[in-house]
VEXDREN-2710 file (C-alpha; in Angstrom, 1 decimal):
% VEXDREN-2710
k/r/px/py/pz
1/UNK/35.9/-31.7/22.2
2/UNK/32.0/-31.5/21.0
3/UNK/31.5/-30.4/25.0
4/UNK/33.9/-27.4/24.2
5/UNK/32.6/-26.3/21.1
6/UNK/28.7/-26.5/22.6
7/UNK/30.2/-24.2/25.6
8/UNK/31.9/-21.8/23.0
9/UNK/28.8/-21.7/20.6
10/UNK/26.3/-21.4/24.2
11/UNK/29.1/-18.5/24.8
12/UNK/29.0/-16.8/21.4
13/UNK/25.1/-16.7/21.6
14/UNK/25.1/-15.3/24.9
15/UNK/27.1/-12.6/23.4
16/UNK/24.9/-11.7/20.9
17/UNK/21.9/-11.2/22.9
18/UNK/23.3/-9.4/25.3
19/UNK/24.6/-7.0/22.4
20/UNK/20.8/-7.3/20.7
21/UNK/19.5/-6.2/24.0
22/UNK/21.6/-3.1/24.6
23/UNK/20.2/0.2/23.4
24/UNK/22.3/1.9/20.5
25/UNK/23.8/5.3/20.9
26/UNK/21.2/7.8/19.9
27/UNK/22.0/11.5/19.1
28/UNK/19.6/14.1/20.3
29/UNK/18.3/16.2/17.6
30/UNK/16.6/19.7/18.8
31/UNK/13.9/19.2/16.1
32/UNK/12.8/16.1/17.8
33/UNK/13.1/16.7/21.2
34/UNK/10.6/17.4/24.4
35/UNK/12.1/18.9/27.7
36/UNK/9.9/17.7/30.7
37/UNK/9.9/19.6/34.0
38/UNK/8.3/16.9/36.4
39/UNK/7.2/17.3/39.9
40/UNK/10.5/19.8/40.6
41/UNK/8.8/21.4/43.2
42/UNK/9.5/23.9/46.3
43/UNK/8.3/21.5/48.9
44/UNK/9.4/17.7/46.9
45/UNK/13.1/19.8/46.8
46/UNK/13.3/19.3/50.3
47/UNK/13.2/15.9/49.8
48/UNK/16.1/15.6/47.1
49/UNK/19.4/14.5/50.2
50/UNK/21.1/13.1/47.5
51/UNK/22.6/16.8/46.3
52/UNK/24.2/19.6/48.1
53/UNK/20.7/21.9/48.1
54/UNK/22.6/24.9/46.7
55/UNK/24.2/22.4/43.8
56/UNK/21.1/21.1/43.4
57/UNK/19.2/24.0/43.0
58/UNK/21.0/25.3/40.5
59/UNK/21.0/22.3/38.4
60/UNK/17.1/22.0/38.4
61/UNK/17.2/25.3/36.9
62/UNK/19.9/24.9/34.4
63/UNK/17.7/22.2/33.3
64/UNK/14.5/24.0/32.9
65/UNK/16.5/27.0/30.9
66/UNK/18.1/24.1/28.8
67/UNK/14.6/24.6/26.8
68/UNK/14.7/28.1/26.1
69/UNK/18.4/28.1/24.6
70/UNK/17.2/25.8/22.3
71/UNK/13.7/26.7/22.2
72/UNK/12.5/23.0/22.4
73/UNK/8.8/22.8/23.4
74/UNK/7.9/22.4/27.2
75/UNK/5.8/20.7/29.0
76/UNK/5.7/21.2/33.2
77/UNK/3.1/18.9/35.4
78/UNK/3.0/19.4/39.3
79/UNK/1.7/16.8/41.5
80/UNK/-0.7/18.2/44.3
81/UNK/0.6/21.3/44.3
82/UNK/-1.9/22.8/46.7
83/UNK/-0.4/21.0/49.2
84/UNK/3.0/20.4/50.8
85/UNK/4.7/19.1/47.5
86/UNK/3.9/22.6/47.0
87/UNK/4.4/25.0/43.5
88/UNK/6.9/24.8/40.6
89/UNK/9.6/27.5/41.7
90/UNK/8.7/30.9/40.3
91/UNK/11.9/31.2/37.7
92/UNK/10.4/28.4/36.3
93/UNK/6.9/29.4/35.8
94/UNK/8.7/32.8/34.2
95/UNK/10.4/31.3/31.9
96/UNK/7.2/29.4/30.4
97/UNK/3.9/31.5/30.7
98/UNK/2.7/30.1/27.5
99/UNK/3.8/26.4/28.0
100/UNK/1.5/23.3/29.1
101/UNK/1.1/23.3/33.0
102/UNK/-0.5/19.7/33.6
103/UNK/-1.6/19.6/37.7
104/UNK/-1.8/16.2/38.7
105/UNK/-4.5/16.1/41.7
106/UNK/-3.5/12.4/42.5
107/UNK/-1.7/10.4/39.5
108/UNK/1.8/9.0/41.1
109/UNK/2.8/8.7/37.7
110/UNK/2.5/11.0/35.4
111/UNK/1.7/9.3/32.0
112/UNK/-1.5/8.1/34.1
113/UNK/-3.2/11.2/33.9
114/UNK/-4.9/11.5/30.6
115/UNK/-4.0/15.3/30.0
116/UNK/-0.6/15.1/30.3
117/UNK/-0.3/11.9/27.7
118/UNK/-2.6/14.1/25.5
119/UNK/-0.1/16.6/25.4
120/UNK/2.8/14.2/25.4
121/UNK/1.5/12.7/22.1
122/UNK/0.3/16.5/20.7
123/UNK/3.6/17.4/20.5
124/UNK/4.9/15.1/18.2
125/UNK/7.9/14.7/19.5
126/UNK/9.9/11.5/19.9
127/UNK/12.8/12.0/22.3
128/UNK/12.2/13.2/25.7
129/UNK/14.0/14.7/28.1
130/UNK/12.9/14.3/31.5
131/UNK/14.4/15.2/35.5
132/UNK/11.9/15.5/38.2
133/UNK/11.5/14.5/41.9
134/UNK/11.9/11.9/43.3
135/UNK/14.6/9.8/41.0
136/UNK/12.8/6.7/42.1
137/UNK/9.6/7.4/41.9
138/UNK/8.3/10.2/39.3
139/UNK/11.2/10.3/37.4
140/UNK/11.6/6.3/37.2
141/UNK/8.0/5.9/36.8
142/UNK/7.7/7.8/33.7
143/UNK/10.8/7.2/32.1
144/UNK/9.7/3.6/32.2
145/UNK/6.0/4.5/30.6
146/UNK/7.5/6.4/28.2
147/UNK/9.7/3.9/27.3
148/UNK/7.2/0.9/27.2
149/UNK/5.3/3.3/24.2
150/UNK/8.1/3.5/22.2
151/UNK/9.8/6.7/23.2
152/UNK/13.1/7.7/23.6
153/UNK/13.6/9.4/27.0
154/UNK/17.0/10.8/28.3
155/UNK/17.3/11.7/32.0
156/UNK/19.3/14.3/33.4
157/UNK/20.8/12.5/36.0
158/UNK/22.0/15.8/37.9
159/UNK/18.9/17.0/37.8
160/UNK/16.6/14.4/39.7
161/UNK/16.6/13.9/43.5
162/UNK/15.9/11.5/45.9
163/UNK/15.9/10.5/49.5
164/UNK/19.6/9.0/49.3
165/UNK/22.0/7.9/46.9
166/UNK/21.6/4.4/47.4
167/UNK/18.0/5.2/46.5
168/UNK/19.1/7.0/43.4
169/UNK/21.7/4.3/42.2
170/UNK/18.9/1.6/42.4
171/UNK/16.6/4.0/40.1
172/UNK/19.1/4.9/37.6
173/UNK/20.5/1.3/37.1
174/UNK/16.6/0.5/36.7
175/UNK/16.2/2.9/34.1
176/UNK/19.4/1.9/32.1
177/UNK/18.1/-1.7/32.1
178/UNK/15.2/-0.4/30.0
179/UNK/16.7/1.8/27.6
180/UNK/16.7/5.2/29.3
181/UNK/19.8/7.4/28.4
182/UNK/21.0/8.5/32.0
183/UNK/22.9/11.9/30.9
184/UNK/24.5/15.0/32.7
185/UNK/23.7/18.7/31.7
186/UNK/26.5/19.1/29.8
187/UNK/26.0/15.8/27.9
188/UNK/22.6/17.5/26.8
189/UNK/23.6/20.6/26.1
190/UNK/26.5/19.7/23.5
191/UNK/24.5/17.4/21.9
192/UNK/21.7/19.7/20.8
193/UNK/24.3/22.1/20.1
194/UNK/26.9/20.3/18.4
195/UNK/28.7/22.9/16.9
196/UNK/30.2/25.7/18.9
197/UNK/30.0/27.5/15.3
198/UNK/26.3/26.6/14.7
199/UNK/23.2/28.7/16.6
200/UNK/22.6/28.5/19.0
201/UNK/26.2/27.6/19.7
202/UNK/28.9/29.6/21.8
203/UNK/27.1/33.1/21.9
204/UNK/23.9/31.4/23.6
205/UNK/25.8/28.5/25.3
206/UNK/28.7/30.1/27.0
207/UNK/27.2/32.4/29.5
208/UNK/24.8/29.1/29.9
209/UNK/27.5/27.8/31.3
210/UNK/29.2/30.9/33.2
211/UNK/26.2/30.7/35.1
212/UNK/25.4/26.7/35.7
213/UNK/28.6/25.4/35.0
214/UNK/31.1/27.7/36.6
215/UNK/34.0/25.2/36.5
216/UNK/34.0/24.0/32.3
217/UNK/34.0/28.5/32.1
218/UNK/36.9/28.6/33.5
219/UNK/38.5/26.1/31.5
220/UNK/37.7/27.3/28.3
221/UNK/38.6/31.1/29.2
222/UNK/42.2/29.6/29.5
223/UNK/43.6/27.4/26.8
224/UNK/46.6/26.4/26.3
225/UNK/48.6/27.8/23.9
226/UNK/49.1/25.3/21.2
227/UNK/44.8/25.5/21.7
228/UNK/44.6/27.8/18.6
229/UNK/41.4/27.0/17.2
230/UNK/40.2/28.2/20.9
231/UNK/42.6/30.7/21.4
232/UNK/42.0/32.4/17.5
233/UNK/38.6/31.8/17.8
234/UNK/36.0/34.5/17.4
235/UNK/33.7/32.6/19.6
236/UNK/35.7/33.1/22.4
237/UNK/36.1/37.0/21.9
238/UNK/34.5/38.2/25.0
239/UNK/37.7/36.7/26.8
240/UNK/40.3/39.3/28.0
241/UNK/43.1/39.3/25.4
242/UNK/46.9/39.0/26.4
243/UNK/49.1/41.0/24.7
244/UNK/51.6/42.0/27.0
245/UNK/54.7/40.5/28.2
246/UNK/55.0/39.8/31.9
247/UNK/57.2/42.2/32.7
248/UNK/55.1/44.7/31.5
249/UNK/51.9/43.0/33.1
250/UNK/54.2/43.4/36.5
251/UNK/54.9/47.2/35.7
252/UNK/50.6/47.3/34.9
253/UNK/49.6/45.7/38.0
254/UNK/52.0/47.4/40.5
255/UNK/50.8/50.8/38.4
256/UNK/46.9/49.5/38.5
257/UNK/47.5/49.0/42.7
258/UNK/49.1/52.1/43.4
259/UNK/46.6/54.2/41.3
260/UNK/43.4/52.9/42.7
261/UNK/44.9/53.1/46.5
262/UNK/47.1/56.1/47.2
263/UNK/48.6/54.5/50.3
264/UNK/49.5/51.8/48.5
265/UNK/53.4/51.4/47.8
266/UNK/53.5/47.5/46.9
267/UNK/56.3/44.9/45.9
268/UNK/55.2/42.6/43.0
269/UNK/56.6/39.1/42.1
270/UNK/55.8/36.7/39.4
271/UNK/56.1/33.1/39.8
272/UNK/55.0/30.2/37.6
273/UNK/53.3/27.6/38.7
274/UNK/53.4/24.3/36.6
275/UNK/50.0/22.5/35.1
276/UNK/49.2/19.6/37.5
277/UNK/52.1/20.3/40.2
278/UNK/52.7/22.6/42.6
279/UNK/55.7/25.5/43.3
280/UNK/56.6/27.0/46.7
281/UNK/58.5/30.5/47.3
282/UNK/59.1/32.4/50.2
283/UNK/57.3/35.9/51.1
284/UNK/58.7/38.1/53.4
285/UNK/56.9/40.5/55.7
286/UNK/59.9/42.1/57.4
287/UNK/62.0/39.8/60.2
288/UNK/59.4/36.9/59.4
289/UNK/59.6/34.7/56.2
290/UNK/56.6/32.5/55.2
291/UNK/56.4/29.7/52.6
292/UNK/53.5/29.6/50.0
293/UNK/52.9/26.9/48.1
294/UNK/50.8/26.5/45.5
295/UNK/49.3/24.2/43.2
296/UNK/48.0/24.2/39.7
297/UNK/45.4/22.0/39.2
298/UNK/44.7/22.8/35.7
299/UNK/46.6/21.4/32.4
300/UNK/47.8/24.6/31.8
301/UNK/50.5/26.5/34.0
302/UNK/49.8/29.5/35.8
303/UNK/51.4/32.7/36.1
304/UNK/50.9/33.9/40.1
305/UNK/51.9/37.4/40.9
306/UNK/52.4/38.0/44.3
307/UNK/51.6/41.4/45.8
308/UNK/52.9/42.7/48.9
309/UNK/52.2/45.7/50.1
310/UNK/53.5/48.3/52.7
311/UNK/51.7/51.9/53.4
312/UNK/54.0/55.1/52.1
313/UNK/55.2/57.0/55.1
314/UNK/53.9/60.1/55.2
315/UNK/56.2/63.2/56.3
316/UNK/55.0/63.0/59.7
317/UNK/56.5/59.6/60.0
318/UNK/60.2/58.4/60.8
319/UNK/62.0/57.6/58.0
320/UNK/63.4/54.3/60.2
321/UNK/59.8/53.4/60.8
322/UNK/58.7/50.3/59.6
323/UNK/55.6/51.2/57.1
324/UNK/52.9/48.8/58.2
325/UNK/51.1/46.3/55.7
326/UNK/48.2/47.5/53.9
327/UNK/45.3/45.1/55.3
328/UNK/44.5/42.1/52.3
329/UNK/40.9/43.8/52.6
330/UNK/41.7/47.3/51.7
331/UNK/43.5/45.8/48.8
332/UNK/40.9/43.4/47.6
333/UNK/38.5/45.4/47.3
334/UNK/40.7/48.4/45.8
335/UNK/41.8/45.6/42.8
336/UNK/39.8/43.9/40.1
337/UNK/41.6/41.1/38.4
338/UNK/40.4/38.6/35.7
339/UNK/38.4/35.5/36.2
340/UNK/40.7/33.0/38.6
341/UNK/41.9/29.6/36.8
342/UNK/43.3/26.8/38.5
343/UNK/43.5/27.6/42.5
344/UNK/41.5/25.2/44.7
345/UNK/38.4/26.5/46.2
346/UNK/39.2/25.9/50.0
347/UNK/42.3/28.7/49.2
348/UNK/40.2/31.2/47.5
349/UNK/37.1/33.3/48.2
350/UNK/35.3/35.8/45.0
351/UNK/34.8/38.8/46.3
352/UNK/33.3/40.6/43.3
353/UNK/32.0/39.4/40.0
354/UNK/31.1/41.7/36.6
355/UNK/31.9/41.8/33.1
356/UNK/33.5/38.5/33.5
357/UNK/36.3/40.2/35.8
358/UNK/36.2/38.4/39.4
359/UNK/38.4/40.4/42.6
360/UNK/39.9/37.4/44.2
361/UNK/41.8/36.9/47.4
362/UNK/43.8/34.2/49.2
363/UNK/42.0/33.0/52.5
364/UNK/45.2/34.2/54.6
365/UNK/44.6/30.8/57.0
366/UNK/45.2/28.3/54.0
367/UNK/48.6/29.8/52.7
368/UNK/50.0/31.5/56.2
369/UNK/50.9/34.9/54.4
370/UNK/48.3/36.9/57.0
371/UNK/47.3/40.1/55.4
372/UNK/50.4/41.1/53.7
373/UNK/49.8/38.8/49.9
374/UNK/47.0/39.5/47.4
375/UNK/47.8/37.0/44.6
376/UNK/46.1/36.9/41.3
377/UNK/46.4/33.7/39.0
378/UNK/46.4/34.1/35.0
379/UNK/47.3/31.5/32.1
380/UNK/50.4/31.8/31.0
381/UNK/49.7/32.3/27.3
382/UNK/49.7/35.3/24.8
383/UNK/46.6/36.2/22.0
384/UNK/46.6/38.9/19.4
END
């Protein structure tokens, strides 16, 4: 009995150092808070394997713009850029003309060169938020210094990159073990904001995120219906408002079509498409039938018109004559619908993007319709 209740008491105590140990949950608070651009150079980005390059490049530069949205001081540092590691992108430098450049001529880590620690420390600040290349190396290195002095450092995870993955696990479970707060952009971002009412809130942050995080825009364009405190929302205003039924909205886009292509005399068919499942119809081009099937993978269902269009014969032409289809090209590009919600990317391709209004159409391959479907997906929801 006395063995069993040392074990449980050895147990309980192992317990509570393990919860003394962890770091609490700490807010970041925009009037405490240091954004670090380290080593995110043109040649080190070559090294970053761990990332798509495109992805990756456009997370390194949502990360430096995270500073101007909520003007938070910056402070940039280069490591030999002379030489291969080469420059800080251009954008970059743009976007700071007036902020701290620190270039390191040898210093592996930055907190070893004295200017850069001068300026750390000027700034007063006590939260940092730090991404640079590589993971394991500059960004580890100075998360760890930073924390050793008593700092509180957050690291955008999807904005650090390294030779491989394996490589950037080890780093960012070596950070964590010290107390660094291994977050994502978005993590970031909505906690300096954290109020889509407050400023900067949804007028600064949303177009943010239209351009660096393309897939949380698409979400909120589209609520569901019962969403009313996104869907009422004058935060949400540059959205295109649905008023009309969908019968009408069929009349509207067969009228839109024919108007902006005169050869265009096209057959239009709603279909709805649940949230998280899928919905197959057949489409018709003359003798041949195809099946489409689609599938929603939003939580909202999806209202799919499906266009298919035949040429007008003219008066030269045989009234038994078959009109031929009307290419998906001549119609894509003759079309402009709203910003697409909840079709996969591999059964897509965006055309045309302004004024958040996106021309979309179907790659023919994926859904075996050939040239003679333009579809168009839209929430199935109605605002005043």
């Amino acid at each position: 009995m006395r063995f069993f209740a040392s074990l449980s008491l050895a147990a309980i105590t192992l317990l509570n150092t393990v919860r003394g140990d962890a770091v609490p949950w700490e807010r970041i608070d925009k009037s405490d808070a240091l954004l670090l651009i380290l080593d995110l150079q043109v040649g080190l980005f070559q090294v970053a394997r761990d990332w798509d390059p495109s992805l990756y490049k456009q997370n390194i530069m949502a990360h430096a713009e995270i500073g101007k949205i909520f003007d938070l001081p910056v402070i940039m540092t280069t490591s030999a850029d002379t030489g291969p590691n080469g420059p800080l992108p251009k954008e970059m430098l743009e976007m700071y003309p007036d902020a701290p450049l620190i270039r390191r001529q040898g210093e592996v880590n930055a907190w070893d060169n004295a200017e850069f620690q001068a300026a750390i420390k000027a700034s007063g600040k006590k939260q940092i938020i730090v991404a640079g290349i590589t993971t394991d190396v500059c960004t580890a290195f100075l998360a760890l210094s930073l924390r050793a002095e008593g700092y509180s450092v957050f690291a955008n995870v999807e904005a650090s990159g390294t030779y491989t993955e394996l490589v950037r696990d080890t780093a960012n479970s070596r950070m964590e073990k010290a107390g660094v707060q291994l977050v994502s952009l978005f993590s970031i971002v909505c906690d300096l904001m954290r109020d889509w009412r407050s400023t900067p809130g949804a007028k600064e942050v949303l177009p943010f995120l239209d351009t660096y995080l393309p897939v949380y825009d698409q979400f909120i364009r589209f609520p569901q219906p019962n969403q009313s405190v996104w869907s009422s929302s004058s935060l949400f205003s540059r959205r295109r408002q649905f008023q009309a039924n969908e019968e009408t909205k069929d009349n509207q886009l067969a009228c839109s079509l024919d108007t902006r292509s005169p050869t265009f005399n096209g057959k239009v068919t709603r279909h709805i498409v649940p949230a998280r499942r899928g919905h197959a119809f057949p489409v018709s081009k003359g003798k041949h039938s195809h099946i489409v099937d689609l599938h929603c993978e939003q939580a909202i269902d999806l209202v799919v018109w499906v266009v298919a269009p035949t040429r007008r014969r003219t008066s030269n032409q045989d009234k038994n004559t078959t009109p031929p289809a009307l290419p998906l090209e001549t119609l894509s590009t003759a079309y402009t619908c709203c910003h697409l919600c909840g079709v996969a990317p591999a059964m897509s391709e965006h055309l045309y993007s302004n004024n958040d209004r996106r021309i979309l159409r179907v790659t023919a391959d994926t859904i075996k319709v050939h040239d003679m479907t333009f579809m168009s997906c839209f929430p199935q929801i109605h605002e005043t």
